[in-house]
C-alpha positions, 0 to 999 in steps of 0.5 A, a space after each residue: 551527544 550522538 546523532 542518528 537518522 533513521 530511515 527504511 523501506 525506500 523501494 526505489 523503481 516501485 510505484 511506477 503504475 501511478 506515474 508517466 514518463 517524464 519528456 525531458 529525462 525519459 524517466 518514470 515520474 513516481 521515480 524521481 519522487 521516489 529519488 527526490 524523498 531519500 535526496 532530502 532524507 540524505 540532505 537532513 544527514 548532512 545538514 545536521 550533521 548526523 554521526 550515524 544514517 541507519 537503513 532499515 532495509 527493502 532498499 528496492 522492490 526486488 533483489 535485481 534492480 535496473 542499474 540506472 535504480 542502483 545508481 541512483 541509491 549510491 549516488 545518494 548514499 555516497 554523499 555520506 561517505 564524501 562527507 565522512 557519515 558512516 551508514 548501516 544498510 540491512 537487508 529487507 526482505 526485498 532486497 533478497 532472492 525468493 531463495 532468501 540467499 543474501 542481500 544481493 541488492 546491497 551485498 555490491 556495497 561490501 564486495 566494492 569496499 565502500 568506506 564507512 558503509 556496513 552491510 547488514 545480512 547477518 545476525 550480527 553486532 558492529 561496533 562503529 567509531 563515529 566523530 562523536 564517539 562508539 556506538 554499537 549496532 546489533 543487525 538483525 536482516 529479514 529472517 526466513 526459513 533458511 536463514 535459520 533452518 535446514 531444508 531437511 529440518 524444516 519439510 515436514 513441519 507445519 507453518 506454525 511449527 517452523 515458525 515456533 522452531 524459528 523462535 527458538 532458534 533466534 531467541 538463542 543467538 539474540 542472547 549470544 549477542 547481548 553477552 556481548 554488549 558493552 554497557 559503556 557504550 550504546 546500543 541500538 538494535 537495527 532490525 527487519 522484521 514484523 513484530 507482533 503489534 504494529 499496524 500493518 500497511 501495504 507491506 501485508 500485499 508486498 511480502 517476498 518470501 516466508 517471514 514470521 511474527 517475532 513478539 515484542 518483547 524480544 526487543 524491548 531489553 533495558 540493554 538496548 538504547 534504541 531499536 530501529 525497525 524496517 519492513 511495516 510501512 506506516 509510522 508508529 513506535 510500538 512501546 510507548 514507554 520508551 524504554 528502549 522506543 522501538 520504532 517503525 520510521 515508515 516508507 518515504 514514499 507512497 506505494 499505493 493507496 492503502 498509504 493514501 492516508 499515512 505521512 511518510 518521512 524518518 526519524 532524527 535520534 538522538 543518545 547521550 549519556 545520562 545524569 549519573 546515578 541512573 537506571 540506565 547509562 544512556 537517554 534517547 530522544 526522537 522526532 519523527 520528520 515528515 517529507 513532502 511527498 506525492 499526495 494520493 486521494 480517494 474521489 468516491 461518490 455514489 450516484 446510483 440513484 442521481 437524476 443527472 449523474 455526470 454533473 454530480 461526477 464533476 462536482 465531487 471532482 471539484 470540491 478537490 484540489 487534484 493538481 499534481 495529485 495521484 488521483 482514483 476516481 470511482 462512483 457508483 452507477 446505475 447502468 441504465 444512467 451509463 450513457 449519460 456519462 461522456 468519458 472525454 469530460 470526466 478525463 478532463 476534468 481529471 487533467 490537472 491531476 498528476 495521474 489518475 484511474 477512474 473505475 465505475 461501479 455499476 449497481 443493479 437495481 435487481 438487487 434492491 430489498 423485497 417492497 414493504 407493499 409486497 408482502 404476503 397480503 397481495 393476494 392479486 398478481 396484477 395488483 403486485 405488479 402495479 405496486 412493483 411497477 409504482 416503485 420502479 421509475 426506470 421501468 415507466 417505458 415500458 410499464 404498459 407493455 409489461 402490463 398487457 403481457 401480464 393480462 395476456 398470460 394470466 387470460 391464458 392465451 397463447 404465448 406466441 399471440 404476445 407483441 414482440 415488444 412485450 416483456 416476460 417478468 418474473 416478480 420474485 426473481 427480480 425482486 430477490 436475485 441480486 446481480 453481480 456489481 460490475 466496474 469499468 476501469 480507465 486509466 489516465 494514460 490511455 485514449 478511449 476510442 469514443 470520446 463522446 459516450 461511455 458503454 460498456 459491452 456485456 461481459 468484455 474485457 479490453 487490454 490496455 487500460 481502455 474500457 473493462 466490464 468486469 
């Protein structure tokens, strides 16, 4: 029986927007959790212990990490070596230049010689000898345009046709390496790649490079005994009958809020060889493991049409427990409500979480439907706009000015007799025209500099996370 862990998409030294320094180490605070996920993914590894750790690629955000991010990542997979583990490490998409030239993340891994560590930037199938016997592993890295295809070949295609090309290309050195199987042995496929039915999560906003969508039944062979992927970040297995499983494990960490819903965690396999006689020589077996990762949560209320909107706020907020939670605020607002809202209350109402944004929606109420009293029976303009004024409360102030404005226009007297208070309406343009939805974002680490009122100014922006009307 034959043991492996399987993980993917670490993208340590990403998620720091959703964290703050930590006074004792200096360091970003999503970092050590990015840090503490793969610890714990490592230490099932050795607790098992495993016979075979497989990476499934996009080990940082980009090709050319902080040394302080590279260290951490060995120092974790070094463990497997002190412990005699053999590791496959594929190169993601991620973890190459824009050019798609090699795994310059991970290539260092194979210059240094690491012992029992295996660099998967090739198409390619490593037989390795772990204490519970072989296993072969055929590679399959992040292919692009030039993993396959010449600059001159490829010009003057459409994207759909080099992605066509690239089909035709891979599909020929798949079945290279398939003659090549030994079928006493097992067979896993470690591959970094979209297939054409898995669910996509954050990765759809990450992509570096060209990829291309490589159909499922490029992976489901009866000669492969597992196939495990790398790049989507949300967990799912993509052939339910499986025969092989073909597995996305998921990122260990949260990036971002589109993963606010997903577990995050890897999978524990297991390959041993089958009852004789069998279709097949080996059965696989798996779990998926959760990890106990930072949890994100959405607060979204609407108090547009609240009487006392801050206290709404503040109630949403404590239906939830925030403490030590990522947390993004927003509610919707009518912007004649705004100066009833005190930021330095709702941040700290917010303070318990770990880390939190709070956008405002302001909604216009010009942009409400046409009233059913409206309609094209309303022969007299005053009548109208009573009736509008009947069902616009916020105008009560100023109703009567409007009113004596109208009566002075439709006496036609002249338009400089009009009070320098009056109010010129336009029925149909303020009934019909919508606005514009504005927000006014505000991030936990910043300080605003009216600690009592939040109003924003017409069309500003500010930098550094303080108060923005987009």
């Amino acid at each position: 029986m034959m043991k492996i862990l399987h993980l993917s998409d670490i993208h340590m030294g990403g998620g720091f927007a959703h964290g703050k320094i930590d006074p004792e180490t200096g360091l970003n605070t999503r970092f050590q959790d990015f840090v503490k996920s793969l610890s714990t993914a490592i230490d099932k590894a050795l607790a098992e212990p495993v016979d075979l750790v497989l990476f499934g690629g996009d080990a940082f955000p980009d090709a050319t990490p902080a040394p302080y991010i590279q260290q951490a990542f060995a120092l974790q997979f070094y463990r497997l070596v002190d412990a005699n583990i053999p590791a496959v490490l594929l190169v993601g998409n991620h973890d190459q230049h824009s050019q798609g030239q090699g795994g310059a993340s991970l290539s260092i891994y194979r210059s240094l010689g690491v012992p029992g560590t295996i660099v998967g930037d090739s198409i390619d199938t490593h037989i390795i000898n772990t204490r519970s016997g072989a296993i072969q592993i055929l590679t399959l890295p992040w292919i692009n345009r030039s993993t396959l295809l010449t600059r001159e070949i490829a010009e003057n295609l459409s994207m759909l046709e080099v992605n066509q090309l690239l089909l035709d290309r891979l599909q020929p050195a798949l079945e290279g390496e398939i003659r090549k199987l030994n079928p006493d042995i097992p067979t896993v496929v470690l591959a970094h790649l979209m297939a054409d039915n898995a669910t996509l999560g954050a990765e759809k906003f990450l992509a570096v490079g060209r990829g291309f969508t490589i159909p499922l039944s490029f992976l489901t062979r009866s000669c492969f005994d597992y196939v495990a992927l790398g790049h989507v970040h949300r967990h799912q297995n993509l052939n339910k009958t499986n025969d092989p499983a073909v597995v996305y494990p998921g990122s260990i960490e949260r990036v971002d809020f589109s993963e606010e819903k997903e577990e995050k965690g890897y999978v524990l396999v297991t390959i041993e060889p089958t009852v004789q006689p069998a279709s097949k020589s080996f059965e696989t077996t798996w779990e998926f493991c959760p990890l106990p990762v930072r949890t994100f949560r959405t607060i979204k209320v609407d108090v547009s049409k609240s009487e006392q909107p801050q206290a709404d706020i503040l109630a949403a907020i404590a239906k939830v427990d925030i403490t030590d939670v990522v947390v993004r605020l927003i509610y919707q607002l009518s912007p004649d409500r705004v100066d009833q809202i005190s930021s330095a209350v709702i941040h700290e109402a917010l303070s318990a979480a770990h880390h939190y944004t709070i956008q405002a929606e302001l909604v216009s109420q010009l942009s409400q439907p046409r009233l059913p009293e409206l309609g094209c029976s309303v022969g007299d303009p005053m009548v109208a706009l009573s009736t509008y004024l009947d069902n616009r409360p916020d105008l009560k102030d100023i109703a009567t000015a409007m009113i004596a404005a109208a009566n002075e226009l439709l006496s036609g007297d002249d338009l400089g007799s009009l009070p320098r208070d009056s109010v010129l309406l336009d029925i149909e343009s303020s009934t019909d025209t919508p606005t514009p939805e504005s927000s006014i974002e505000i991030s936990s680490d910043l300080e605003t500099t009216d600690s009592n009122k939040s109003i924003p100014k017409s069309k500003s922006k500010k930098a550094d996370g303080q108060l923005t009307l987009l």
